[in-house]
PAGUDO-938139 format. One record per atom (N, C-alpha, C, CB): residue number from 1; atom name; x, y, z. Coordinates in steps of 0.05 Angstrom, whole numbers. Glycine has a CB too. Layout:
% residues N
<rec rodo="NUM" tipa="CA" u="X" v="Y" w="Z"/>
...
END
This chain:
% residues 99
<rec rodo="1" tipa="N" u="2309" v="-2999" w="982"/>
<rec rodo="1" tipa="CA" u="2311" v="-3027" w="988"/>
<rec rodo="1" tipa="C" u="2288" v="-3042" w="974"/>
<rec rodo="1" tipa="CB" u="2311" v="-3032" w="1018"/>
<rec rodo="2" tipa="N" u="2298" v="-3058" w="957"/>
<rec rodo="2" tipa="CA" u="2271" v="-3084" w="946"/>
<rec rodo="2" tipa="C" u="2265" v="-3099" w="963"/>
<rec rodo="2" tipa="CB" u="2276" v="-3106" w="921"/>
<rec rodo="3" tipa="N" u="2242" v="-3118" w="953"/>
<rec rodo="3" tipa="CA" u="2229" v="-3132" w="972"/>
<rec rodo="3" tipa="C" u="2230" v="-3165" w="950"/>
<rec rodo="3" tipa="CB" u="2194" v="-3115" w="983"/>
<rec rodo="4" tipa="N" u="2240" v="-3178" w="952"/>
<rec rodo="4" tipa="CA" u="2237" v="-3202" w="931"/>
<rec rodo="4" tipa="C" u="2203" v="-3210" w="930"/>
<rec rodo="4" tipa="CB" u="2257" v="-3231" w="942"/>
<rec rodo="5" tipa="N" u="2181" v="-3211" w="950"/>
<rec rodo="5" tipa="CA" u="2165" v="-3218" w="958"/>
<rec rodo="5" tipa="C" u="2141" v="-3205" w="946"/>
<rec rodo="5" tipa="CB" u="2170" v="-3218" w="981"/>
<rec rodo="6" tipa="N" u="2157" v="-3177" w="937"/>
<rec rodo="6" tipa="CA" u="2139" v="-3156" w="917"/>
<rec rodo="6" tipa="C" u="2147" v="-3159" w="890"/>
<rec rodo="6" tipa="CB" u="2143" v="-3123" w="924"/>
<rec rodo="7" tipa="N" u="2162" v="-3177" w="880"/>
<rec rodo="7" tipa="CA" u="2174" v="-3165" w="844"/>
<rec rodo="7" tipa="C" u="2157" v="-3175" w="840"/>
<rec rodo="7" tipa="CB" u="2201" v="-3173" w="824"/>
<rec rodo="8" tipa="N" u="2139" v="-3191" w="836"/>
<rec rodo="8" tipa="CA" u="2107" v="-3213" w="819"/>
<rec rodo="8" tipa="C" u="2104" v="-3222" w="840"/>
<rec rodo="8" tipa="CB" u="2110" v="-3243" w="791"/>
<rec rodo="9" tipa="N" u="2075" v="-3228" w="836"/>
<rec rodo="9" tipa="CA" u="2063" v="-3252" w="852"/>
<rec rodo="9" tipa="C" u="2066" v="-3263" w="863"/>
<rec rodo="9" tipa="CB" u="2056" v="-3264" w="850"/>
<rec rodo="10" tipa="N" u="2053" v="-3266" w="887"/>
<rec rodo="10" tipa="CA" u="2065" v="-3287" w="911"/>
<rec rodo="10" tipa="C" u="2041" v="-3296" w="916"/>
<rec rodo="10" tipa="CB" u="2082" v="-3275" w="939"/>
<rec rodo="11" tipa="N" u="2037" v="-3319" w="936"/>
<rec rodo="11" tipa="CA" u="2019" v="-3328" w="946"/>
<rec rodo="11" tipa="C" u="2027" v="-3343" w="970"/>
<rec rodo="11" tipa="CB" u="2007" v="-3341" w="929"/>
<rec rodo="12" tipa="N" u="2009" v="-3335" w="993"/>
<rec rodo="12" tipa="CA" u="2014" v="-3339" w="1015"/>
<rec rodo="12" tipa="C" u="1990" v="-3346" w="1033"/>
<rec rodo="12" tipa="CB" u="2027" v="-3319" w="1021"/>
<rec rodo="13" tipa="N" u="1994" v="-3361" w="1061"/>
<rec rodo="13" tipa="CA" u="1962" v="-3370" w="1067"/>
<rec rodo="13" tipa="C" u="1948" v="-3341" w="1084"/>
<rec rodo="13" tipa="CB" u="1961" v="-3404" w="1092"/>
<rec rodo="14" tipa="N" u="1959" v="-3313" w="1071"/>
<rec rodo="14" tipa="CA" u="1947" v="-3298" w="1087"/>
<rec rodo="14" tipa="C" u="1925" v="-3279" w="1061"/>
<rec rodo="14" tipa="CB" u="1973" v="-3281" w="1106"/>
<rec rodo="15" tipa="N" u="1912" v="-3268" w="1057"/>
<rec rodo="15" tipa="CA" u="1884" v="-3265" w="1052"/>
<rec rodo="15" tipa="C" u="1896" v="-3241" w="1033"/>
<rec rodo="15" tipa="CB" u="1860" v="-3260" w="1079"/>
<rec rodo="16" tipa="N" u="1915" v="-3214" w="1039"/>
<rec rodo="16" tipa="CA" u="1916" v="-3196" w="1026"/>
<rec rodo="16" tipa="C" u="1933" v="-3200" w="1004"/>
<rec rodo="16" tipa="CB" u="1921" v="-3177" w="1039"/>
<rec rodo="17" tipa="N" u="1956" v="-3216" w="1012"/>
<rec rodo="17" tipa="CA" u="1968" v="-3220" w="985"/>
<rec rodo="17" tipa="C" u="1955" v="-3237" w="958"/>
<rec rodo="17" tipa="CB" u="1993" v="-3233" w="991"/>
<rec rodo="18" tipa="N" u="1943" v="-3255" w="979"/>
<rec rodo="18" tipa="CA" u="1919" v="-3280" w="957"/>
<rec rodo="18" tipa="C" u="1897" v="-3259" w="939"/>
<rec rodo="18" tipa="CB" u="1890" v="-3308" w="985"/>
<rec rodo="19" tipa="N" u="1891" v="-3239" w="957"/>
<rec rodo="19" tipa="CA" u="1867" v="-3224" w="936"/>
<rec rodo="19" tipa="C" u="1877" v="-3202" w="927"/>
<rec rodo="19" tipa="CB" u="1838" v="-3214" w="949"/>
<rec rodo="20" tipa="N" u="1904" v="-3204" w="927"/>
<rec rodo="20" tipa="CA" u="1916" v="-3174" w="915"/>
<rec rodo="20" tipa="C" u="1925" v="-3193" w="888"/>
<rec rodo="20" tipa="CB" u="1947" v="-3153" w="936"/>
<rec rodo="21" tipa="N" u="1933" v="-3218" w="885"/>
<rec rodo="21" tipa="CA" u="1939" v="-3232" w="869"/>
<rec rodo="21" tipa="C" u="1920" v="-3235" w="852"/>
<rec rodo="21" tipa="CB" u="1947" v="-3250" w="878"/>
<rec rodo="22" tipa="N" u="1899" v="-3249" w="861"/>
<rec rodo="22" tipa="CA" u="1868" v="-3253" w="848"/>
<rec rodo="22" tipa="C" u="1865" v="-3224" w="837"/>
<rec rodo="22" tipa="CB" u="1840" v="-3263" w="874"/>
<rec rodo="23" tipa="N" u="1875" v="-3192" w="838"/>
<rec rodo="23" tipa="CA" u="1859" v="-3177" w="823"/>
<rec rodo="23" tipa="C" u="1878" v="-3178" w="800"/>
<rec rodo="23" tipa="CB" u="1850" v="-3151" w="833"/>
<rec rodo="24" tipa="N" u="1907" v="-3182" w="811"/>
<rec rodo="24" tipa="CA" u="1919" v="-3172" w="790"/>
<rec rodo="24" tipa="C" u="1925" v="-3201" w="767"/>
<rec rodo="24" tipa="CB" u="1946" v="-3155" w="803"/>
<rec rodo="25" tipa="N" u="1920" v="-3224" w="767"/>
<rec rodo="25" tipa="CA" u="1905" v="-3237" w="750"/>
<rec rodo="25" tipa="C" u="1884" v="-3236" w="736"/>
<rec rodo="25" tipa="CB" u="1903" v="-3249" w="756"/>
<rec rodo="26" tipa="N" u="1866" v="-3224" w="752"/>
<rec rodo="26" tipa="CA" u="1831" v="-3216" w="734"/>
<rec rodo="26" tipa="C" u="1839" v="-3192" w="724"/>
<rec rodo="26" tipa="CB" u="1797" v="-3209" w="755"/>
<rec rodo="27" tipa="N" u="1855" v="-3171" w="729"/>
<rec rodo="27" tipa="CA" u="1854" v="-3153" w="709"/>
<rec rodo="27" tipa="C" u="1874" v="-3153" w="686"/>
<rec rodo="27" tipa="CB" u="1855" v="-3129" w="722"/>
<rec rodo="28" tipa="N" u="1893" v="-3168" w="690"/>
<rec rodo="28" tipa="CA" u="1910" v="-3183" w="670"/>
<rec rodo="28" tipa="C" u="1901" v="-3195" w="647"/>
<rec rodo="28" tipa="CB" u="1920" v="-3202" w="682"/>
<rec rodo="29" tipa="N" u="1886" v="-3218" w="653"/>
<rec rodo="29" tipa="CA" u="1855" v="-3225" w="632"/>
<rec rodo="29" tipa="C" u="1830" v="-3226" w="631"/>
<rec rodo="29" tipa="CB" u="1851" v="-3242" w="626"/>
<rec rodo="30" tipa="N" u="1818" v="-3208" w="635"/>
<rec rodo="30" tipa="CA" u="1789" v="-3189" w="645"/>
<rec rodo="30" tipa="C" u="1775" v="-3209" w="622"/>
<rec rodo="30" tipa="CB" u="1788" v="-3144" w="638"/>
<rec rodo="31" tipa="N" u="1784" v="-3211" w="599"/>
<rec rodo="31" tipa="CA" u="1763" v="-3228" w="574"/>
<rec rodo="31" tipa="C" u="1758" v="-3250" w="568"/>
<rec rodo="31" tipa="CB" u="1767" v="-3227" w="552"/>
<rec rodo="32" tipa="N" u="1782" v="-3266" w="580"/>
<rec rodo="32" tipa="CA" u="1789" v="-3294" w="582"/>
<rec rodo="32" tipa="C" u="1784" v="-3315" w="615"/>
<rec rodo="32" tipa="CB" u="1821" v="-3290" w="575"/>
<rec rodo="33" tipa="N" u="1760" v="-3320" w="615"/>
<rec rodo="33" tipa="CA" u="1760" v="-3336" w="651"/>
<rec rodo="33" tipa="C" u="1777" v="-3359" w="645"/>
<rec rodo="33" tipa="CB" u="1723" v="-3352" w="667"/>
<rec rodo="34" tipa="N" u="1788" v="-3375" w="619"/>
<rec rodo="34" tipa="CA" u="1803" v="-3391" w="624"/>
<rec rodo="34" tipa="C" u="1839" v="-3386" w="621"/>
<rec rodo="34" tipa="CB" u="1792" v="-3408" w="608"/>
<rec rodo="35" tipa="N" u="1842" v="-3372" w="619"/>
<rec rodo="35" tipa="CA" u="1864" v="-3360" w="610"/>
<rec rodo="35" tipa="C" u="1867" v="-3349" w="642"/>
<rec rodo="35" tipa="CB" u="1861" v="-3338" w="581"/>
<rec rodo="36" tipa="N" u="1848" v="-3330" w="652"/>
<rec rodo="36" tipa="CA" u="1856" v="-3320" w="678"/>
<rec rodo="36" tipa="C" u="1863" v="-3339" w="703"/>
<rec rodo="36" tipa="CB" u="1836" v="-3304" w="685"/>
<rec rodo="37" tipa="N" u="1838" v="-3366" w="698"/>
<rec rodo="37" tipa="CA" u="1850" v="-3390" w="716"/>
<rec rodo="37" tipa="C" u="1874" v="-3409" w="717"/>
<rec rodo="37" tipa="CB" u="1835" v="-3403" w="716"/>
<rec rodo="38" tipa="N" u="1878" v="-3410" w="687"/>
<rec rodo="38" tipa="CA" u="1901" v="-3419" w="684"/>
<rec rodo="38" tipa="C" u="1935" v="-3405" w="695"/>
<rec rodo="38" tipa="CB" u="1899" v="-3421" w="660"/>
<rec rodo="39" tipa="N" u="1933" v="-3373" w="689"/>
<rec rodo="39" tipa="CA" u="1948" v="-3361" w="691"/>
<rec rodo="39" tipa="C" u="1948" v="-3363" w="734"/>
<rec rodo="39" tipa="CB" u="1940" v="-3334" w="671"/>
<rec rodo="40" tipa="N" u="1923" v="-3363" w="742"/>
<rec rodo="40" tipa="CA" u="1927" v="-3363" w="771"/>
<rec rodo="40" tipa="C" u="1941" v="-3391" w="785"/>
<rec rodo="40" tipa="CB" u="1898" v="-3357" w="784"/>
<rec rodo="41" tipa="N" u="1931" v="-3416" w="765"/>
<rec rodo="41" tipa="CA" u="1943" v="-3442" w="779"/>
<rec rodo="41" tipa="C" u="1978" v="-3449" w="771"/>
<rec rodo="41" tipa="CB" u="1922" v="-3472" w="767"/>
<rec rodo="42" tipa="N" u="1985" v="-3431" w="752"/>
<rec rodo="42" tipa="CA" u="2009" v="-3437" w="740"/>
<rec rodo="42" tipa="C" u="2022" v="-3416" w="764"/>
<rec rodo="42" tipa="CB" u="2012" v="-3428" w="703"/>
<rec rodo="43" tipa="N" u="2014" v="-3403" w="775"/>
<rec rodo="43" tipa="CA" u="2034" v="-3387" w="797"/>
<rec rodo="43" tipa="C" u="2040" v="-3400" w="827"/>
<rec rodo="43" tipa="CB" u="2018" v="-3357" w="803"/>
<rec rodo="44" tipa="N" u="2026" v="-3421" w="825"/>
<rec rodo="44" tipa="CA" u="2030" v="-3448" w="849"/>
<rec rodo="44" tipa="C" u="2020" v="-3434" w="868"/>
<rec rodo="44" tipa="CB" u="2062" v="-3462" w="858"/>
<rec rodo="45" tipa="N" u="2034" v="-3449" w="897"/>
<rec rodo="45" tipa="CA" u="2028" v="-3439" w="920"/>
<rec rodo="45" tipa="C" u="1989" v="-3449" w="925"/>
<rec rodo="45" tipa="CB" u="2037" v="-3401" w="918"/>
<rec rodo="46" tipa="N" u="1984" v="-3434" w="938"/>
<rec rodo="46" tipa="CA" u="1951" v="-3447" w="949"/>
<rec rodo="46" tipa="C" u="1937" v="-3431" w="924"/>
<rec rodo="46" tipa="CB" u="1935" v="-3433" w="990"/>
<rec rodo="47" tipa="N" u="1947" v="-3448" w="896"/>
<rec rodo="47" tipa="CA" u="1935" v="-3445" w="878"/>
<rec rodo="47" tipa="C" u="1901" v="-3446" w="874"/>
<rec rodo="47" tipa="CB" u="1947" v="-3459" w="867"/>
<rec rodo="48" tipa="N" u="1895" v="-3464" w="884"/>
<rec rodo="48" tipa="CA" u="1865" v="-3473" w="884"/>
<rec rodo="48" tipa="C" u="1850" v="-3453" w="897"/>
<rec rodo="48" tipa="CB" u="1858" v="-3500" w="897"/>
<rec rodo="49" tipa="N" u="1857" v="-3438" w="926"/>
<rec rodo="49" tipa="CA" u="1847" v="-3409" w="932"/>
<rec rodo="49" tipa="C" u="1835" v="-3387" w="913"/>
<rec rodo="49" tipa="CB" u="1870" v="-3396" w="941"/>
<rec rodo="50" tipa="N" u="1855" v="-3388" w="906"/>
<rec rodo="50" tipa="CA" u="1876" v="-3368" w="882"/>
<rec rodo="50" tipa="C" u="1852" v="-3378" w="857"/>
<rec rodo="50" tipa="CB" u="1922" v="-3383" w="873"/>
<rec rodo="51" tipa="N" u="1848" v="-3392" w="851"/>
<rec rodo="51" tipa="CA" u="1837" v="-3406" w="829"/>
<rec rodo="51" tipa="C" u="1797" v="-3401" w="825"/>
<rec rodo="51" tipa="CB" u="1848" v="-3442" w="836"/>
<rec rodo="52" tipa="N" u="1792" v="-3408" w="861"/>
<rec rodo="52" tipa="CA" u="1766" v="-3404" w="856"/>
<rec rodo="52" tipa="C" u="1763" v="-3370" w="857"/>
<rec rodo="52" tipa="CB" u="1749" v="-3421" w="876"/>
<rec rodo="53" tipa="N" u="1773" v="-3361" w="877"/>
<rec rodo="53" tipa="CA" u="1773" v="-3320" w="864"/>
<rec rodo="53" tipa="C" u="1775" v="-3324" w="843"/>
<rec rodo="53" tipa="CB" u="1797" v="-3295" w="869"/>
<rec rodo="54" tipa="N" u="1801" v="-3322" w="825"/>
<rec rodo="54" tipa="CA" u="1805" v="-3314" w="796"/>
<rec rodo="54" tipa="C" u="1771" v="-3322" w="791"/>
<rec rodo="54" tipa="CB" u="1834" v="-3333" w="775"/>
<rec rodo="55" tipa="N" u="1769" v="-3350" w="780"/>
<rec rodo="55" tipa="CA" u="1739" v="-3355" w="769"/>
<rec rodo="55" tipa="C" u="1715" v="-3346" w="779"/>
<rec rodo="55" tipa="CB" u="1733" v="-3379" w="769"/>
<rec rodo="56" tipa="N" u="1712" v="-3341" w="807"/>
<rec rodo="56" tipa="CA" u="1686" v="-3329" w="815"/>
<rec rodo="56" tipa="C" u="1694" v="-3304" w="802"/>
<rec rodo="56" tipa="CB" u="1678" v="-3328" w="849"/>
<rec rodo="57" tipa="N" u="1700" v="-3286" w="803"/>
<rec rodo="57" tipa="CA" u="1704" v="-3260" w="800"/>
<rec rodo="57" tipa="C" u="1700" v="-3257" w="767"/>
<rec rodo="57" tipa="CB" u="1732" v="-3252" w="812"/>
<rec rodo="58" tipa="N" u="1708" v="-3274" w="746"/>
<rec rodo="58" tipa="CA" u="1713" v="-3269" w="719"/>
<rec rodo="58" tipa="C" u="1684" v="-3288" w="712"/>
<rec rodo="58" tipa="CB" u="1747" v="-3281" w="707"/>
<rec rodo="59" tipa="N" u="1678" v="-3304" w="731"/>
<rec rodo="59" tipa="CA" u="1645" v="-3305" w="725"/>
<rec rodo="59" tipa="C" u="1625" v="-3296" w="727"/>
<rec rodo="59" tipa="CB" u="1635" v="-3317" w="730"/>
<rec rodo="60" tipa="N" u="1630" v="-3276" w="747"/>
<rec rodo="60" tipa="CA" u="1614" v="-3258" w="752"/>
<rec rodo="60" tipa="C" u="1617" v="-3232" w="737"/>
<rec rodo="60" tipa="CB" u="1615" v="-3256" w="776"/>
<rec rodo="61" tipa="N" u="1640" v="-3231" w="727"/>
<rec rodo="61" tipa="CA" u="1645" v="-3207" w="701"/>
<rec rodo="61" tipa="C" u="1636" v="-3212" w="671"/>
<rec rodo="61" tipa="CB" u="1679" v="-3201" w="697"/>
<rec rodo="62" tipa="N" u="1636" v="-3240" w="669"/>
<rec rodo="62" tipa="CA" u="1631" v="-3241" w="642"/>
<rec rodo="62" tipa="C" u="1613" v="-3266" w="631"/>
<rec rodo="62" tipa="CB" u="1657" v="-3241" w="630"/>
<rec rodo="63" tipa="N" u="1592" v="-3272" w="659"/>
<rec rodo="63" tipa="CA" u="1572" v="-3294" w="656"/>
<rec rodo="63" tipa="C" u="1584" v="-3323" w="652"/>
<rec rodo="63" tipa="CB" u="1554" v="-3287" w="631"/>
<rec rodo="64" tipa="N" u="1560" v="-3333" w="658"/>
<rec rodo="64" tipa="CA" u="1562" v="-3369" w="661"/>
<rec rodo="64" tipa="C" u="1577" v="-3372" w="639"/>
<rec rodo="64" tipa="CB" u="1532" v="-3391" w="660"/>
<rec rodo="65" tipa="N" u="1573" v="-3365" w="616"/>
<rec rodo="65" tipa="CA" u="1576" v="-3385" w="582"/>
<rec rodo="65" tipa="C" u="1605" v="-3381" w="584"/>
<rec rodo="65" tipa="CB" u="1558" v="-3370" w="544"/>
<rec rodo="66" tipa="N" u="1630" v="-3359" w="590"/>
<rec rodo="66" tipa="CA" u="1646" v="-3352" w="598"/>
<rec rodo="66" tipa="C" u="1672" v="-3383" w="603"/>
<rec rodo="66" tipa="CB" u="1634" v="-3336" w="619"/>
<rec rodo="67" tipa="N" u="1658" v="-3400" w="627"/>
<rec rodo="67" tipa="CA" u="1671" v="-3427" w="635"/>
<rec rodo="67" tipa="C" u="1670" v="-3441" w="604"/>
<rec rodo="67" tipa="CB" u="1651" v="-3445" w="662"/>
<rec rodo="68" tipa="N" u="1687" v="-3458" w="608"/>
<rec rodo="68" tipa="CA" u="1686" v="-3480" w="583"/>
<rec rodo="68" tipa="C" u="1669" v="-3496" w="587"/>
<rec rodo="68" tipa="CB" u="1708" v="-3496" w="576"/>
<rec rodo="69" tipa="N" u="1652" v="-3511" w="568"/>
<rec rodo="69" tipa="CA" u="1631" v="-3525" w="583"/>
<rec rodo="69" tipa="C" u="1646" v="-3552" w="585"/>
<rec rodo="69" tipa="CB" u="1601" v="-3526" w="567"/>
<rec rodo="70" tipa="N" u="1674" v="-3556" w="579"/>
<rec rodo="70" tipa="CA" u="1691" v="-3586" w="582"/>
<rec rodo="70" tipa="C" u="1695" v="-3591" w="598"/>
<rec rodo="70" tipa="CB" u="1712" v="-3594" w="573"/>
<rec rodo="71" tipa="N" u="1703" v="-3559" w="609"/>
<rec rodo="71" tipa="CA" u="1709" v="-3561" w="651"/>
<rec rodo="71" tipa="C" u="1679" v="-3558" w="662"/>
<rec rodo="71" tipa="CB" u="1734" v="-3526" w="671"/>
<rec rodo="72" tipa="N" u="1667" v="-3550" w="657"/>
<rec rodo="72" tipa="CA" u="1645" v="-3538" w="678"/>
<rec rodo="72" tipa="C" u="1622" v="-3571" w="676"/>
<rec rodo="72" tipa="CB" u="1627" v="-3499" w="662"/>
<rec rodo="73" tipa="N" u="1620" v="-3587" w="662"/>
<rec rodo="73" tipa="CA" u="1607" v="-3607" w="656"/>
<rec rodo="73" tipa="C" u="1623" v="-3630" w="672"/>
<rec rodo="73" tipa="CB" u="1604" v="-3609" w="627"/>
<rec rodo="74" tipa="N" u="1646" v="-3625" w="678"/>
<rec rodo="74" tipa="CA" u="1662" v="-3646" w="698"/>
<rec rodo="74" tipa="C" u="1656" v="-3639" w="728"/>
<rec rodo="74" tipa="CB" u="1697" v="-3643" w="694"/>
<rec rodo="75" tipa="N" u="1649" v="-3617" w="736"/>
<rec rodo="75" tipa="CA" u="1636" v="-3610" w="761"/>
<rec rodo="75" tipa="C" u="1616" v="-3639" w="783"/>
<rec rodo="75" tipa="CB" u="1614" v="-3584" w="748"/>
<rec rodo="76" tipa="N" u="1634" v="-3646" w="794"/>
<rec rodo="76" tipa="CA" u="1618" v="-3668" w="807"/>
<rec rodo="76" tipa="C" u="1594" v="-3650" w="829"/>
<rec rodo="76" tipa="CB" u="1644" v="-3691" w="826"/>
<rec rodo="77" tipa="N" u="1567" v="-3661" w="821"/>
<rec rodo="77" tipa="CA" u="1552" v="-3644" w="837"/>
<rec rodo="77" tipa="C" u="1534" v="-3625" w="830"/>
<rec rodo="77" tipa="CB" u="1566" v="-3633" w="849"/>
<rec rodo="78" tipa="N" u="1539" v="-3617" w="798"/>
<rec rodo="78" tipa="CA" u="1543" v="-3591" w="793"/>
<rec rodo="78" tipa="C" u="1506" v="-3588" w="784"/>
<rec rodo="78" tipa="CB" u="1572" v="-3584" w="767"/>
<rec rodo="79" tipa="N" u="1494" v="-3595" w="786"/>
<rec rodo="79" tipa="CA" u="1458" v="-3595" w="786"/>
<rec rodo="79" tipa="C" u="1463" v="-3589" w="812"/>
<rec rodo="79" tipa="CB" u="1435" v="-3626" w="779"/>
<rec rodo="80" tipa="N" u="1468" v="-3599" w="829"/>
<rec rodo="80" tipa="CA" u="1458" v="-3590" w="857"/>
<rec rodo="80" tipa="C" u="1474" v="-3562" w="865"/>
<rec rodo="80" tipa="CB" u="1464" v="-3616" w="882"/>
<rec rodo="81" tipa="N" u="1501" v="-3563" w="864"/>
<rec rodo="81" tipa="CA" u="1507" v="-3531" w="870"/>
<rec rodo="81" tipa="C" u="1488" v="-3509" w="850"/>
<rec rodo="81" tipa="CB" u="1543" v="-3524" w="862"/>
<rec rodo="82" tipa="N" u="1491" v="-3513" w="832"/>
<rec rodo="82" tipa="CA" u="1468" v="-3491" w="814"/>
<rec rodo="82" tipa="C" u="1447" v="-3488" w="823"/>
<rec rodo="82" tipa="CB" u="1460" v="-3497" w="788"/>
<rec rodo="83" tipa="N" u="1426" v="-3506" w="838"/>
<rec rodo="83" tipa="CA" u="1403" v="-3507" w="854"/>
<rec rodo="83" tipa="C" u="1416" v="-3492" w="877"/>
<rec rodo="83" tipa="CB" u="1391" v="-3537" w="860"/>
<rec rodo="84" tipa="N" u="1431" v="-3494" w="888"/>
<rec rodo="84" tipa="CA" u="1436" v="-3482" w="920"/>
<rec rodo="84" tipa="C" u="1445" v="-3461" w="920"/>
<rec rodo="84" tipa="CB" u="1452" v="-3494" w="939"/>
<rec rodo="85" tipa="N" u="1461" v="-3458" w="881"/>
<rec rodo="85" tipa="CA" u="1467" v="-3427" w="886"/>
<rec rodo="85" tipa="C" u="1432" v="-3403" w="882"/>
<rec rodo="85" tipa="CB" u="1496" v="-3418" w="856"/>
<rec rodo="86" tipa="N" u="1426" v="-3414" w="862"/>
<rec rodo="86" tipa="CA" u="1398" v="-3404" w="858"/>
<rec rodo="86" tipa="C" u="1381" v="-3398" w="882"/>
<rec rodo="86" tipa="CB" u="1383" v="-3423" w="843"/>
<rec rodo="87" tipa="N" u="1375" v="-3412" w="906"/>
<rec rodo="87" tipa="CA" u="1366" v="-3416" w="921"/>
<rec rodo="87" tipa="C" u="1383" v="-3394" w="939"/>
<rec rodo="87" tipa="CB" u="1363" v="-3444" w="924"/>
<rec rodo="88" tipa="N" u="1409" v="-3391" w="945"/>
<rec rodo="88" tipa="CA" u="1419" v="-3373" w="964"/>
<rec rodo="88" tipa="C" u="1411" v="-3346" w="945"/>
<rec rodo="88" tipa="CB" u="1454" v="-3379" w="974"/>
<rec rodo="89" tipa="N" u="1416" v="-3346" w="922"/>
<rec rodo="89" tipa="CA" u="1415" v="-3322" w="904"/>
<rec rodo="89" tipa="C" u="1386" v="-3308" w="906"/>
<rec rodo="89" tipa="CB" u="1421" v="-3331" w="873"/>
<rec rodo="90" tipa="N" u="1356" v="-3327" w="915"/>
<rec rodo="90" tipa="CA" u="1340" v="-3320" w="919"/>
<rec rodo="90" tipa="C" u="1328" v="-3309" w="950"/>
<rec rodo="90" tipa="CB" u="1333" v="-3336" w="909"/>
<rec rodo="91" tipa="N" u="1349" v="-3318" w="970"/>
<rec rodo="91" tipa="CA" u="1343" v="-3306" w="990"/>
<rec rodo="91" tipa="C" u="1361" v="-3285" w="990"/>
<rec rodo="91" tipa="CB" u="1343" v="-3320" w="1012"/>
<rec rodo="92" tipa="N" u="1372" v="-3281" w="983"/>
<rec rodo="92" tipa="CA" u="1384" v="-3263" w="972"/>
<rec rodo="92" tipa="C" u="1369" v="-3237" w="968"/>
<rec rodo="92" tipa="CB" u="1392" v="-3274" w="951"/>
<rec rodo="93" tipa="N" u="1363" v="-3234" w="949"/>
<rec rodo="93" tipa="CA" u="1342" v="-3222" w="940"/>
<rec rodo="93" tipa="C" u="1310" v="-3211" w="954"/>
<rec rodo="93" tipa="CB" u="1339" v="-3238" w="923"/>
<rec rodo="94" tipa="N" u="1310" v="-3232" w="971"/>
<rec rodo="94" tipa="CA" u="1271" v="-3235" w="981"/>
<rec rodo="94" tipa="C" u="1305" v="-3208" w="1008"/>
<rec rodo="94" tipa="CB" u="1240" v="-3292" w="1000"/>
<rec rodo="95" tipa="N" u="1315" v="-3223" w="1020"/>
<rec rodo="95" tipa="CA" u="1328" v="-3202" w="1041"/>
<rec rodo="95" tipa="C" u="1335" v="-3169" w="1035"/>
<rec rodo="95" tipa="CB" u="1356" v="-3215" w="1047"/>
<rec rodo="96" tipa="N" u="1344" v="-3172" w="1015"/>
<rec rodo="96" tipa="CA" u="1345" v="-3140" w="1002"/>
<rec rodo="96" tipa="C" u="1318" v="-3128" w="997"/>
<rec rodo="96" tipa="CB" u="1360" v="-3137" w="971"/>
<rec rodo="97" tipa="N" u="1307" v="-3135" w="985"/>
<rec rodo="97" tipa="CA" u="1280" v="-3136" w="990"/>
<rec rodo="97" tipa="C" u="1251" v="-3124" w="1003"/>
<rec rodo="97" tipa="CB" u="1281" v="-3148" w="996"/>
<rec rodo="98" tipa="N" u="1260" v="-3137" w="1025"/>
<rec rodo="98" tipa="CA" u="1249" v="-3129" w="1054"/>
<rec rodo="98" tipa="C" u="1257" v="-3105" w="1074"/>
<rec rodo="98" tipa="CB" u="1254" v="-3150" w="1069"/>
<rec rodo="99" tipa="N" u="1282" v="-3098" w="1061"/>
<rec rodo="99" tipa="CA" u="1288" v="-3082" w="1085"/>
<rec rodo="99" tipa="C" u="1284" v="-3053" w="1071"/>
<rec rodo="99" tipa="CB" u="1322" v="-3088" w="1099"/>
END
């Protein structure tokens, strides 16, 4: 018996299918972070979920320079998240650290 819900991708507001989706997009385009986000928002559903995995994950695989700087320069905010990520990224660190 098939499952329609299993032939491709689905997206749903529950967590395993969203990050079973998110891998099998990042490993789909492991080289490409724009190609992989695109490929995740073109599959609809709680795309934007879907969207920041794919990109956290493929930014963290293949560094900042990775983002386009056309999108990443439209970032409203985006001096201050970089400060707050730095800042969590450093306690971060002082916590590992210590123990």
């Amino acid at each position: 018996m098939t499952t329609p819900e299993f032939d491709s991708p689905i997206i749903t507001p529950f967590v395993i299918p969203t990050v079973l989706t998110a891998l099998w997009t990042t490993l789909r385009h492991p080289d490409s972070w724009e190609l992989a986000v695109a490929t995740a928002i073109k599959l609809g559903g709680d795309f934007d979920t879907l969207g920041a995995i794919v990109g956290s994950t493929l930014r963290a695989h293949l560094g900042v320079d990775a983002i386009p700087s056309r999108l990443a320069k439209n970032v409203l905010n985006a001096e201050r998240i970089k400060r707050l990520a730095w800042q969590y990224h450093q306690l971060l660190g002082t916590s590992s650290n210590e123990q």
